[in-house]
Biopython code that builds the backbone (N, CA, C, O; Angstrom):
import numpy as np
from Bio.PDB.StructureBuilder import StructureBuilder

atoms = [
    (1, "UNK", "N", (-4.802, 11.047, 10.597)),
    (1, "UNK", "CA", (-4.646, 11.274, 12.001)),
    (1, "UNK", "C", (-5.974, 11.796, 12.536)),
    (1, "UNK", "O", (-6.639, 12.674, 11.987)),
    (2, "UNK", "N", (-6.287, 11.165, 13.658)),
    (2, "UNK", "CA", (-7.813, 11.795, 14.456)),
    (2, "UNK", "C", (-7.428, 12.203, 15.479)),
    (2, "UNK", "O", (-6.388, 11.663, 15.858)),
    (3, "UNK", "N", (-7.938, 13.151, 16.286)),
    (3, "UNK", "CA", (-8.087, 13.741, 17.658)),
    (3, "UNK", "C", (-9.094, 13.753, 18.041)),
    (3, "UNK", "O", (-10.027, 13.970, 17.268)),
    (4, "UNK", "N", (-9.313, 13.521, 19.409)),
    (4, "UNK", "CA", (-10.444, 13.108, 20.902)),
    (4, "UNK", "C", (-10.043, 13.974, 22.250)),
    (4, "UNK", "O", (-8.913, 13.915, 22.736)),
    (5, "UNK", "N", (-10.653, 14.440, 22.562)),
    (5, "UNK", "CA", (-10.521, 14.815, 23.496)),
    (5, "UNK", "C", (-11.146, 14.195, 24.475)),
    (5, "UNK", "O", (-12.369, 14.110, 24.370)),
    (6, "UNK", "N", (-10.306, 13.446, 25.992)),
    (6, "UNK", "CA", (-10.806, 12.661, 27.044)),
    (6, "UNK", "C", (-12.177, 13.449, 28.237)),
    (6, "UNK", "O", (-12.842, 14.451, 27.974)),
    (7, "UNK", "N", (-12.244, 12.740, 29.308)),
    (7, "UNK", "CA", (-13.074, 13.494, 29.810)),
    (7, "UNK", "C", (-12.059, 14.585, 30.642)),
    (7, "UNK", "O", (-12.657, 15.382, 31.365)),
    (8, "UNK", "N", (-11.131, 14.646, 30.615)),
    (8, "UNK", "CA", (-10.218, 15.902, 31.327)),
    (8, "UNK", "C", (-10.098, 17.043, 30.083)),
    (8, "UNK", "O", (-9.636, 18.168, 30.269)),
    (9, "UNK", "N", (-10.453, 16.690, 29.155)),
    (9, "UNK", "CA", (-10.406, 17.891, 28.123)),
    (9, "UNK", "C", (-9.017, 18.104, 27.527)),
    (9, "UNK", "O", (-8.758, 19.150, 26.933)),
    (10, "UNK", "N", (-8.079, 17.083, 27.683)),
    (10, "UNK", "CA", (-7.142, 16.911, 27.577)),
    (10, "UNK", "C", (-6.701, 16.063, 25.703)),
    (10, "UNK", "O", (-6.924, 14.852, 25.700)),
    (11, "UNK", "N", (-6.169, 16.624, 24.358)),
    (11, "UNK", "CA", (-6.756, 16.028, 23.222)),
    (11, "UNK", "C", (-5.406, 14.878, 22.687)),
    (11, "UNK", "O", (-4.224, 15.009, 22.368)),
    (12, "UNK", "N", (-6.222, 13.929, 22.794)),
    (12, "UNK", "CA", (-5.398, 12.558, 22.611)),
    (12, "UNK", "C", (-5.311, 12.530, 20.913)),
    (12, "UNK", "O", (-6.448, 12.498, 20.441)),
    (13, "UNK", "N", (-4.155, 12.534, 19.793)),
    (13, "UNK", "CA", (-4.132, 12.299, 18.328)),
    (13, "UNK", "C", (-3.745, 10.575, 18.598)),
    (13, "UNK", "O", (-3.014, 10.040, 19.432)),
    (14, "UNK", "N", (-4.505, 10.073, 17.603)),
    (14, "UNK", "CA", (-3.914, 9.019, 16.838)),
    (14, "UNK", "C", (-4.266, 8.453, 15.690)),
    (14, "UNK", "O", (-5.142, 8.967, 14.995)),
    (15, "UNK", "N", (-3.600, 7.253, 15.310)),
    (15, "UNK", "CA", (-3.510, 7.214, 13.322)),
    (15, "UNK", "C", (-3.718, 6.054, 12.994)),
    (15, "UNK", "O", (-3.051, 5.072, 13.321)),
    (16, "UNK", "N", (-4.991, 6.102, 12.089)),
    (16, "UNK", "CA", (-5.654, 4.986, 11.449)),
    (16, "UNK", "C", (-5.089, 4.630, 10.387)),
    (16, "UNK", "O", (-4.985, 5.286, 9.351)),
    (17, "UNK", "N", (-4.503, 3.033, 10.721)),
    (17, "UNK", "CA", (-3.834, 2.863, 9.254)),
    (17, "UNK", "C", (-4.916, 1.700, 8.308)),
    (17, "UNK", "O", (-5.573, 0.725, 8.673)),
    (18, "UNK", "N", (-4.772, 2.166, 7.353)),
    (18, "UNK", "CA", (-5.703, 1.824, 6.286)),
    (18, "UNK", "C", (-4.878, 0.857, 4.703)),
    (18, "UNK", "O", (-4.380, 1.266, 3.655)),
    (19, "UNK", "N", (-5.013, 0.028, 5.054)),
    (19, "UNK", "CA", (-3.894, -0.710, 3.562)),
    (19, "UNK", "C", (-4.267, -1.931, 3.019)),
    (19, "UNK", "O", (-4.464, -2.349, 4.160)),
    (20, "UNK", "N", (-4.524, -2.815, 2.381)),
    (20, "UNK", "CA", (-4.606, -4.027, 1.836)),
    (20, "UNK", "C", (-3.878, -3.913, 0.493)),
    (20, "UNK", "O", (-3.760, -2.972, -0.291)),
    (21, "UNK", "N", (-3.304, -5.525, 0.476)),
    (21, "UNK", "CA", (-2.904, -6.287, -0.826)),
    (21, "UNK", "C", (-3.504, -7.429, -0.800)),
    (21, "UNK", "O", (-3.904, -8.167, 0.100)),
    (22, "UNK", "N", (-3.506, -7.465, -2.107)),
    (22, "UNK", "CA", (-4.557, -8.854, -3.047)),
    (22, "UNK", "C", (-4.152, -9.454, -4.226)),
    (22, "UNK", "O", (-3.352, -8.788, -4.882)),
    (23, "UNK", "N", (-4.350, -10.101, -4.499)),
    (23, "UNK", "CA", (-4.070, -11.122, -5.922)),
    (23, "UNK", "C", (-4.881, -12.057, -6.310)),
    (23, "UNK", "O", (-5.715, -12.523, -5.534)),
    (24, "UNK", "N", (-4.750, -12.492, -7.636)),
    (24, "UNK", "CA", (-5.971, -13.641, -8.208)),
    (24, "UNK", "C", (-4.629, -14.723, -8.182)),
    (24, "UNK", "O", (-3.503, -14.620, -8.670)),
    (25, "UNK", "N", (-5.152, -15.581, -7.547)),
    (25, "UNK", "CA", (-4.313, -16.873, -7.720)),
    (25, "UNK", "C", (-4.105, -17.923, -8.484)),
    (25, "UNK", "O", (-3.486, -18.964, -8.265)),
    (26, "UNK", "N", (-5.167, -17.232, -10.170)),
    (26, "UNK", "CA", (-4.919, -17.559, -11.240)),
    (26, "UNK", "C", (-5.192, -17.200, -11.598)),
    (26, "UNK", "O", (-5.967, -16.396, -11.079)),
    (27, "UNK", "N", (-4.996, -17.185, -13.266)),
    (27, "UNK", "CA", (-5.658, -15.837, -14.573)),
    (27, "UNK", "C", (-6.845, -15.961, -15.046)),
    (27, "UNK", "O", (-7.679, -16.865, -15.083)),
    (28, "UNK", "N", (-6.770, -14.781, -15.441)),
    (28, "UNK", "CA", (-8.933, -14.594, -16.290)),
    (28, "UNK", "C", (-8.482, -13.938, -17.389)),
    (28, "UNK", "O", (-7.539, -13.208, -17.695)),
    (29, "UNK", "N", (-9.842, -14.619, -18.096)),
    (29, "UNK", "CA", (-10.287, -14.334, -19.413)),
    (29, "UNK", "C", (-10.958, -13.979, -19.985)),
    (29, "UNK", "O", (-12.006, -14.624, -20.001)),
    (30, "UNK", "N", (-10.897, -12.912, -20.737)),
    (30, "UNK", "CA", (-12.101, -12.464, -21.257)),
    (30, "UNK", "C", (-13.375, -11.583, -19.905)),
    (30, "UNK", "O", (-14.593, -11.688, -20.052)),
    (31, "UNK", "N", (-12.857, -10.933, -18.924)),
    (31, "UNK", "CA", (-13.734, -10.493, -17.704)),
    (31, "UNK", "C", (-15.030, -9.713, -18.842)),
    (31, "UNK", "O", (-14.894, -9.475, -20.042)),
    (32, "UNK", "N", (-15.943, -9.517, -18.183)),
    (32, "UNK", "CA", (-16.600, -9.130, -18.487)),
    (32, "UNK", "C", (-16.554, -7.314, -18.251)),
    (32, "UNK", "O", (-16.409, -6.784, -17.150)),
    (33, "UNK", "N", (-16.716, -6.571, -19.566)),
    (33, "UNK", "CA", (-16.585, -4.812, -19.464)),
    (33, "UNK", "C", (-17.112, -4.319, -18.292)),
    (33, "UNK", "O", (-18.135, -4.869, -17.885)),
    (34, "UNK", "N", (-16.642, -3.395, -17.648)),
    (34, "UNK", "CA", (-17.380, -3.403, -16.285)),
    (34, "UNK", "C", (-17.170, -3.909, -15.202)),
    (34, "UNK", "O", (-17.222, -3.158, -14.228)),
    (35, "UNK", "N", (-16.875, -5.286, -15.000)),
    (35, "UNK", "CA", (-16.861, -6.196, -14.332)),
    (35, "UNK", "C", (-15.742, -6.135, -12.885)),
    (35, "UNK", "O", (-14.529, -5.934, -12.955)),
    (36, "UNK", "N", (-16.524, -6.362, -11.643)),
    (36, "UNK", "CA", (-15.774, -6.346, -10.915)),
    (36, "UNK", "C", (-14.447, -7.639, -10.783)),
    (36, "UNK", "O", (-14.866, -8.774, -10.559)),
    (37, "UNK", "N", (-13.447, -7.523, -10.871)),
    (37, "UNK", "CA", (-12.540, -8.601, -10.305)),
    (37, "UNK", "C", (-12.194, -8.648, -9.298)),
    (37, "UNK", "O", (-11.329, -7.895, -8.851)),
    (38, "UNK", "N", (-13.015, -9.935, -8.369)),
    (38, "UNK", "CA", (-12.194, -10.288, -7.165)),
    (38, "UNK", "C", (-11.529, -10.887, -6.906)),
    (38, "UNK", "O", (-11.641, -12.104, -7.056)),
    (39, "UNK", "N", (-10.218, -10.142, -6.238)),
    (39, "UNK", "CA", (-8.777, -11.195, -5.985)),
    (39, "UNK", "C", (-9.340, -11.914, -4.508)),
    (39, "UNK", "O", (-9.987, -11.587, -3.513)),
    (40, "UNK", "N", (-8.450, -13.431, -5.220)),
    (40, "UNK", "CA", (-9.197, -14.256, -3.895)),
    (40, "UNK", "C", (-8.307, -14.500, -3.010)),
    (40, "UNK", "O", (-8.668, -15.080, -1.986)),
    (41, "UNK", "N", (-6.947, -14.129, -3.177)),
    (41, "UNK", "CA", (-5.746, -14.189, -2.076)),
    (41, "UNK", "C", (-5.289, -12.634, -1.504)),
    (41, "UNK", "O", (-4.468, -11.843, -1.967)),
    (42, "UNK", "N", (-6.332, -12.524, -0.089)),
    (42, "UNK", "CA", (-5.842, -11.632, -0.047)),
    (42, "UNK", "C", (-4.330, -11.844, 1.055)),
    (42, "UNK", "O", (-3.992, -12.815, 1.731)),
    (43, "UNK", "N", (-3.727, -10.607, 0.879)),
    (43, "UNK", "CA", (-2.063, -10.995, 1.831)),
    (43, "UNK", "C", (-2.687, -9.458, 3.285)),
    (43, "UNK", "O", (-2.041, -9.363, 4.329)),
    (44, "UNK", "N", (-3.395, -8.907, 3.131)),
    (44, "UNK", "CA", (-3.233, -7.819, 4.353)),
    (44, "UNK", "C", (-4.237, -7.317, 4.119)),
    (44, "UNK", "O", (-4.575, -7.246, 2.937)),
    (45, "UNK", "N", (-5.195, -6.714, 5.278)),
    (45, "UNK", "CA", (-6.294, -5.436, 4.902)),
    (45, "UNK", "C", (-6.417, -5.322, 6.531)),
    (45, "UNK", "O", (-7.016, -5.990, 7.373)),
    (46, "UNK", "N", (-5.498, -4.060, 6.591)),
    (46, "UNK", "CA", (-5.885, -3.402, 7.883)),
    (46, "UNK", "C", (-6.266, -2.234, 7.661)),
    (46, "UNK", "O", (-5.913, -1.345, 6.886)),
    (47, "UNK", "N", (-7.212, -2.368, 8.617)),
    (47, "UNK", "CA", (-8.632, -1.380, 8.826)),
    (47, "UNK", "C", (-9.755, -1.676, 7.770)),
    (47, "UNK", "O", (-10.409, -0.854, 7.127)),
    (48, "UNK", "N", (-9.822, -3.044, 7.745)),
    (48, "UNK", "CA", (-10.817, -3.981, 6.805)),
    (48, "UNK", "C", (-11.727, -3.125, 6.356)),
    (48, "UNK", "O", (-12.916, -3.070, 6.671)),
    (49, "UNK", "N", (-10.875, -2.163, 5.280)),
    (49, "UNK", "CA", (-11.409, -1.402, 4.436)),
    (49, "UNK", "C", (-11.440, -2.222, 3.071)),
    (49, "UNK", "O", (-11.157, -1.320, 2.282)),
    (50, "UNK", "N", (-11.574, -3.147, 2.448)),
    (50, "UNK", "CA", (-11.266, -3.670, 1.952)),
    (50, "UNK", "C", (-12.309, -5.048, 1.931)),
    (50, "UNK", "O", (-12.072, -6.009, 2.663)),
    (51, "UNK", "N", (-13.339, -5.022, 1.119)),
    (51, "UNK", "CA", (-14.214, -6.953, 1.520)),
    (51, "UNK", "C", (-13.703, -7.497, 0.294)),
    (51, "UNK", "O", (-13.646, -7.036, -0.846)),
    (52, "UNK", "N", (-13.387, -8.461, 0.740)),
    (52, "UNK", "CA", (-12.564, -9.805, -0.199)),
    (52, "UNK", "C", (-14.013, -10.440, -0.722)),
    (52, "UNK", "O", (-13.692, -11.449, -1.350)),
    (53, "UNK", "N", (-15.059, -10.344, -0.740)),
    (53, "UNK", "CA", (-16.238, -11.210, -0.746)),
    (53, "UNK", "C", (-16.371, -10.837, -2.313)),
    (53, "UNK", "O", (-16.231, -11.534, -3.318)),
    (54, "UNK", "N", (-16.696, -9.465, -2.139)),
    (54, "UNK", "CA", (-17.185, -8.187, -3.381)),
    (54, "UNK", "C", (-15.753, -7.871, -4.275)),
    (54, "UNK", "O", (-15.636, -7.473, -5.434)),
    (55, "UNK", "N", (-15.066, -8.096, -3.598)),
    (55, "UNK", "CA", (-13.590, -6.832, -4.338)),
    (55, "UNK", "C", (-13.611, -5.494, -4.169)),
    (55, "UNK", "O", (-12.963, -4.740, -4.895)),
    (56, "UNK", "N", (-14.570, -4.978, -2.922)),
    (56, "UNK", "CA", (-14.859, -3.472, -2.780)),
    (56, "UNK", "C", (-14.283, -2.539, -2.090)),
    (56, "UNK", "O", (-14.908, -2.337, -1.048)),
    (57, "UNK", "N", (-13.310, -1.837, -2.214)),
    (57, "UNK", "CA", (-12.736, -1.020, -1.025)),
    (57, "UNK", "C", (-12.990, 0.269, -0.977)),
    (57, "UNK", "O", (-12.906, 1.129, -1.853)),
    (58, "UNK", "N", (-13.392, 0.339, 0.416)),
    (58, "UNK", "CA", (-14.038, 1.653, 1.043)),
    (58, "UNK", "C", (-13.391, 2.492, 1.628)),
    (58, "UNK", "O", (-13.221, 2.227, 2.818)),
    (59, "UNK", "N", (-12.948, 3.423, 1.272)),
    (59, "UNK", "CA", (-12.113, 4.864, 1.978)),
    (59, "UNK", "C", (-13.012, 5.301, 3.087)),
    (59, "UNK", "O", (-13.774, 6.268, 3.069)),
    (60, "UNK", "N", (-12.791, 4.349, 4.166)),
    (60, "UNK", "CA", (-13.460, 5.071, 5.112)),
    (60, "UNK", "C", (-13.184, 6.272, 5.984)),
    (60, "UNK", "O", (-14.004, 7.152, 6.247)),
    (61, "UNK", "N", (-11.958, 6.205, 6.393)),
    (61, "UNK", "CA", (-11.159, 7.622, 6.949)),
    (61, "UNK", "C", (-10.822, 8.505, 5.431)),
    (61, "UNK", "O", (-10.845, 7.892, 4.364)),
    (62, "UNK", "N", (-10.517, 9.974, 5.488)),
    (62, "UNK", "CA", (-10.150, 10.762, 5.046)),
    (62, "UNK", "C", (-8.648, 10.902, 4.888)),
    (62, "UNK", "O", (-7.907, 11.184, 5.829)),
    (63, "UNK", "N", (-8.150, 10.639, 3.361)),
    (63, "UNK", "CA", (-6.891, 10.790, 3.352)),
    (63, "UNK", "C", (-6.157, 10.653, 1.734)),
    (63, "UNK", "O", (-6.606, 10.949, 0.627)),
    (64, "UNK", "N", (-5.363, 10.302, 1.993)),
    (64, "UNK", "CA", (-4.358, 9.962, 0.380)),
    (64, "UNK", "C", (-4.064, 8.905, 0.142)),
    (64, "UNK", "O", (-2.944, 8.413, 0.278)),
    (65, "UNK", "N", (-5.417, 8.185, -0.409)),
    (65, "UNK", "CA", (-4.540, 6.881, -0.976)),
    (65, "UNK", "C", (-4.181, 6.370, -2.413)),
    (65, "UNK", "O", (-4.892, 6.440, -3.415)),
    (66, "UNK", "N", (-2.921, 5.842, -2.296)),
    (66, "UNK", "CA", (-2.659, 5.103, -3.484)),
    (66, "UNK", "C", (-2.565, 3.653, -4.126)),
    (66, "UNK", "O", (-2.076, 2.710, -3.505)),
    (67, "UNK", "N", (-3.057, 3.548, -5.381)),
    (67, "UNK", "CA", (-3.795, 2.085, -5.500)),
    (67, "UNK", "C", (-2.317, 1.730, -6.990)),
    (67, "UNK", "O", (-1.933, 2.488, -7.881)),
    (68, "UNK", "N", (-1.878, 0.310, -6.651)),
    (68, "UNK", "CA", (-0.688, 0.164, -7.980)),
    (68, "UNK", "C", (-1.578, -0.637, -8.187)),
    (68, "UNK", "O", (-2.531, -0.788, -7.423)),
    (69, "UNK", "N", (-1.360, -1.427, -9.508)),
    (69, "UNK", "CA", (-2.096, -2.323, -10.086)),
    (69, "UNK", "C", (-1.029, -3.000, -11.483)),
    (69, "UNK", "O", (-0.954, -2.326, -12.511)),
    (70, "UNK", "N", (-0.266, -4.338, -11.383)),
    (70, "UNK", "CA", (0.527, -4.746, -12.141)),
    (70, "UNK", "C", (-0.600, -5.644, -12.610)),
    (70, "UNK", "O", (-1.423, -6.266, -11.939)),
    (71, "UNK", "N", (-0.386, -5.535, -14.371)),
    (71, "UNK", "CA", (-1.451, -6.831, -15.421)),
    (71, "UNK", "C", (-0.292, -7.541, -16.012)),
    (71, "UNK", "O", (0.826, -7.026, -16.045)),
    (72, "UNK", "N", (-0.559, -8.741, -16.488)),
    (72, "UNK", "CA", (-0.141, -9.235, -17.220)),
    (72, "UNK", "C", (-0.612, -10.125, -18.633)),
    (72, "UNK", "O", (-1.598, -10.863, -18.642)),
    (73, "UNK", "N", (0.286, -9.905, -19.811)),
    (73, "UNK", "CA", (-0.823, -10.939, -21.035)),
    (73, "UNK", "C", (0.102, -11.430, -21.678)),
    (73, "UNK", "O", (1.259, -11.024, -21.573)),
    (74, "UNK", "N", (-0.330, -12.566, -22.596)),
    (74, "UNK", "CA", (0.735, -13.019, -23.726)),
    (74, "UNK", "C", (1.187, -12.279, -24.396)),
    (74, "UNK", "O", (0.482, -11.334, -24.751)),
    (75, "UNK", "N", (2.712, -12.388, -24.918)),
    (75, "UNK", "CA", (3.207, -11.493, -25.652)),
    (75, "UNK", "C", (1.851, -11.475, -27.190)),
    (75, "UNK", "O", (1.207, -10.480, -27.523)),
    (76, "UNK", "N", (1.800, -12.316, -27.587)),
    (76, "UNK", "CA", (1.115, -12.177, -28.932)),
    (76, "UNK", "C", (-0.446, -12.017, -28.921)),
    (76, "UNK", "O", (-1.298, -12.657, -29.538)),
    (77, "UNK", "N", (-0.616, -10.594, -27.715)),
    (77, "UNK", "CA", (-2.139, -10.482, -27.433)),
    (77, "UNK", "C", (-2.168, -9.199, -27.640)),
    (77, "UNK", "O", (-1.089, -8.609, -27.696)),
    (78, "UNK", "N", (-3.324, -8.513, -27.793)),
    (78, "UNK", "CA", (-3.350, -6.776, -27.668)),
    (78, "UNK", "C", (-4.548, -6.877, -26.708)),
    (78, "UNK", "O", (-5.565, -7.561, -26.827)),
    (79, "UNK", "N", (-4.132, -5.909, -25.584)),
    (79, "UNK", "CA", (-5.289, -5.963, -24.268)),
    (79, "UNK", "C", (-5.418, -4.618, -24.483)),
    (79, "UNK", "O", (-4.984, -3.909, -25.391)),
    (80, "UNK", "N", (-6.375, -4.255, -23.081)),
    (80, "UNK", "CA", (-6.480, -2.838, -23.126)),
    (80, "UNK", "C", (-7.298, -2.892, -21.744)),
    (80, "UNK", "O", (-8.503, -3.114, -21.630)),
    (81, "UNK", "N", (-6.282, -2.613, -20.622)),
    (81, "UNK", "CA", (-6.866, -2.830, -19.159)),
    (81, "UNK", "C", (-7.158, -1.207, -18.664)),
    (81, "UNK", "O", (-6.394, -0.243, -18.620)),
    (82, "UNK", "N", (-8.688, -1.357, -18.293)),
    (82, "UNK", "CA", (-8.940, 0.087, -17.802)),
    (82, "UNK", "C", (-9.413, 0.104, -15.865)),
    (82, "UNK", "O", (-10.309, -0.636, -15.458)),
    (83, "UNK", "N", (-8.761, 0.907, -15.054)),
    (83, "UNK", "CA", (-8.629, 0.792, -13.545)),
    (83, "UNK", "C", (-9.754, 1.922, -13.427)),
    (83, "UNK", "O", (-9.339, 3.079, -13.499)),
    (84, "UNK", "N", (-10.833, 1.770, -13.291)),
    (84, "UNK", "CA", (-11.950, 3.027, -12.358)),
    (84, "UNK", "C", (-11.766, 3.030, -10.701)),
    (84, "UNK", "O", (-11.340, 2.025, -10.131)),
    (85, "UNK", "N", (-12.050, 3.993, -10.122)),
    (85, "UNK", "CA", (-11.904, 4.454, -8.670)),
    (85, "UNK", "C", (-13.937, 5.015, -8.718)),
    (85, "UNK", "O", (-14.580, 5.737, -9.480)),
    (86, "UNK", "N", (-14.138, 4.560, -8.024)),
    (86, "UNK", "CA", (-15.610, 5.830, -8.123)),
    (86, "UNK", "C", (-15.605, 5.876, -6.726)),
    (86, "UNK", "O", (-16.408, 6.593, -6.129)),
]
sb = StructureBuilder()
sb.init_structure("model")
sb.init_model(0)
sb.init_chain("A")
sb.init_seg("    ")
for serial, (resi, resn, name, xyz) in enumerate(atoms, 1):
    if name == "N":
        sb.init_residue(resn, " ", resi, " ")
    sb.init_atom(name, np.array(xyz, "f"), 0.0, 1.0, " ", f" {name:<3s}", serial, name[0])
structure = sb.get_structure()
């Protein structure tokens, strides 16, 4: 939530909403350690915090966000998927 005050000095609140969902619209292999993955379908990013170009999302307002992240692999695989935030 932000507040402004007009030129009457009078303080106006309102609320920046901040959200995107994404997906790869097919599977990868072998990504490289490190490696950014960009989902190329994205479904929403309001307050285009979020560039689909890079895979980079930017907390630009101040707040609480939460990121889910569902993987999937063959049953007869051993993965080991690691999610960084920096």
């Amino acid at each position: 939530m932000h507040a402004n005050k007009d030129s009457k000095g009078i303080c106006n609140l309102f609320v920046v909403i901040v959200a995107f969902m994404a997906e790869l619209s097919s599977g990868i292999k072998d990504p490289a350690i490190g490696s950014t993955i960009v989902f190329d379908n994205v479904h929403m990013n309001l307050g285009d915090a979020f560039n689909p170009a890079n895979g980079v999302f930017v907390a630009k307002v101040a707040g609480v966000y939460v990121f889910h992240l569902t993987v999937s692999t063959p049953l007869a695989t051993s993965n080991h998927v690691s999610f960084f935030i920096f």
